[in-house]
N, C-alpha and C positions, 0 to 999 in steps of 0.2 A: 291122361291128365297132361303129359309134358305135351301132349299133339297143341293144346291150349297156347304155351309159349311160342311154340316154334309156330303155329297160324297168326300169333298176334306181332313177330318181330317180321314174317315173311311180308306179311300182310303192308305194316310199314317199309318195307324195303319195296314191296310193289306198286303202292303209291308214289313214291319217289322216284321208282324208274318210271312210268307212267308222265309223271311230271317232268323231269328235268334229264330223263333218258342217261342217270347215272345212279349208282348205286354205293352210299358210301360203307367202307371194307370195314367201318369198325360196329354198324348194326350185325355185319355176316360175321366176325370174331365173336363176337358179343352170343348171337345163335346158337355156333358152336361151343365155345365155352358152355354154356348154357347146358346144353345137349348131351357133354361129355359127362359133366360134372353130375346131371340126372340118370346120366347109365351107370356111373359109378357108387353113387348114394343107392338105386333101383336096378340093377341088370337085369337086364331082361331080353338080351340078345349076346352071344359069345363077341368078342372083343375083333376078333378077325372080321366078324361080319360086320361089325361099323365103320373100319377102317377100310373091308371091302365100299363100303357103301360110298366113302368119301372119296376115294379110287374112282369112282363114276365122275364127279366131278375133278379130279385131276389128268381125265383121260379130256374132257372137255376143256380144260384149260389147254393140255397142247393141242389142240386143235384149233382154240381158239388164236396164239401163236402161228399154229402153222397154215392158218385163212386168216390172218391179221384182220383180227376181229371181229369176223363174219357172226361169230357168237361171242359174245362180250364177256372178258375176264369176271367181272363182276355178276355173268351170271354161273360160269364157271366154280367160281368160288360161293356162290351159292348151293350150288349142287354137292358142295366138299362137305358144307354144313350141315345141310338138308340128310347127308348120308352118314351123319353121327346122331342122327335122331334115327331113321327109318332101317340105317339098315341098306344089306346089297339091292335086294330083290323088289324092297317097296321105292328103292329111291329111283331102280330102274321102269319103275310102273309111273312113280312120278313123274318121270324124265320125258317117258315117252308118251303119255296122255297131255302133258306140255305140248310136246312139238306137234302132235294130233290136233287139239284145239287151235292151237296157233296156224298150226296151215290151213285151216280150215278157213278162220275169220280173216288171215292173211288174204286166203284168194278171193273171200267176198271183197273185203276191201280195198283189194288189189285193183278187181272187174269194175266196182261202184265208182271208186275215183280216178279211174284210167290211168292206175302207176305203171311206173317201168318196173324191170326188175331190179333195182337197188333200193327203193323202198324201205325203209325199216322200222322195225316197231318193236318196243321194248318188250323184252319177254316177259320179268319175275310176273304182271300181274295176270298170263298163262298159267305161270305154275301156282300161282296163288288160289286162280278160280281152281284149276284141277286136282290138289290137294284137298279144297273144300268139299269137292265133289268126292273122290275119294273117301274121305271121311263120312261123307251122307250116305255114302251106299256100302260104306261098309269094307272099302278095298284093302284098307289098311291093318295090318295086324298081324 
């Protein structure tokens, strides 16, 4: 049931990056609060593994720092969110069927519109599809 909330704020966070290739941080508070406050009223994961979870996106925020930007804070801070809902292990299934999709349609539309390599293309609506899909097949849980 909480997968309901966090698809329907992710979902507006990836139409906005989509659009305007920004993501505003108080939809991603908003998430997490959300997130927190449902494991708290429902636990259903030990406390270390959520704060593991958000761990994944803190390890992506200094990276994103230290590639000034290559991966954007805001999606960084997304994945801090995403891993008070899911958890170590799903946020890292999340994470990484993300950048799967993504390099995939990347290099088609890399090859179709003859980009260079600095090219960029927002992410969250990656992780948006791949969570859905996730969810259809059952990856989550």
């Amino acid at each position: 049931m909480e997968y309901i909330g966090l698809c329907g704020i992710l979902g507006a966070c990836a139409w906005e990056d989509w659009k305007t290739k920004e993501i505003h941080v108080g939809a991603l508070v908003l998430m997490a609060f959300i997130g927190l406050v449902g494991h708290l009223l429902h636990p259903q994961m030990k406390l270390w593994e959520l704060l593991a979870g958000a761990g994944v996106g803190v390890i992506l925020y200094g990276i994103s720092i230290l590639s000034r930007e290559q991966i954007g804070r805001g999606d960084a801070l997304c994945f801090m969110a995403t891993g008070l809902y899911l958890g170590l292990w799903n946020n890292l299934c999340l994470l990484w069927t993300s950048f799967l999709l993504a390099g995939v349609v990347g290099f088609i539309y890399g090859k179709v519109r003859h980009l260079g390599g600095n090219a960029r293309l927002p992410f969250l609506p990656f992780v948006f599809v791949s969570m859905l899909a996730l969810l259809g097949m059952g990856g989550l849980g």
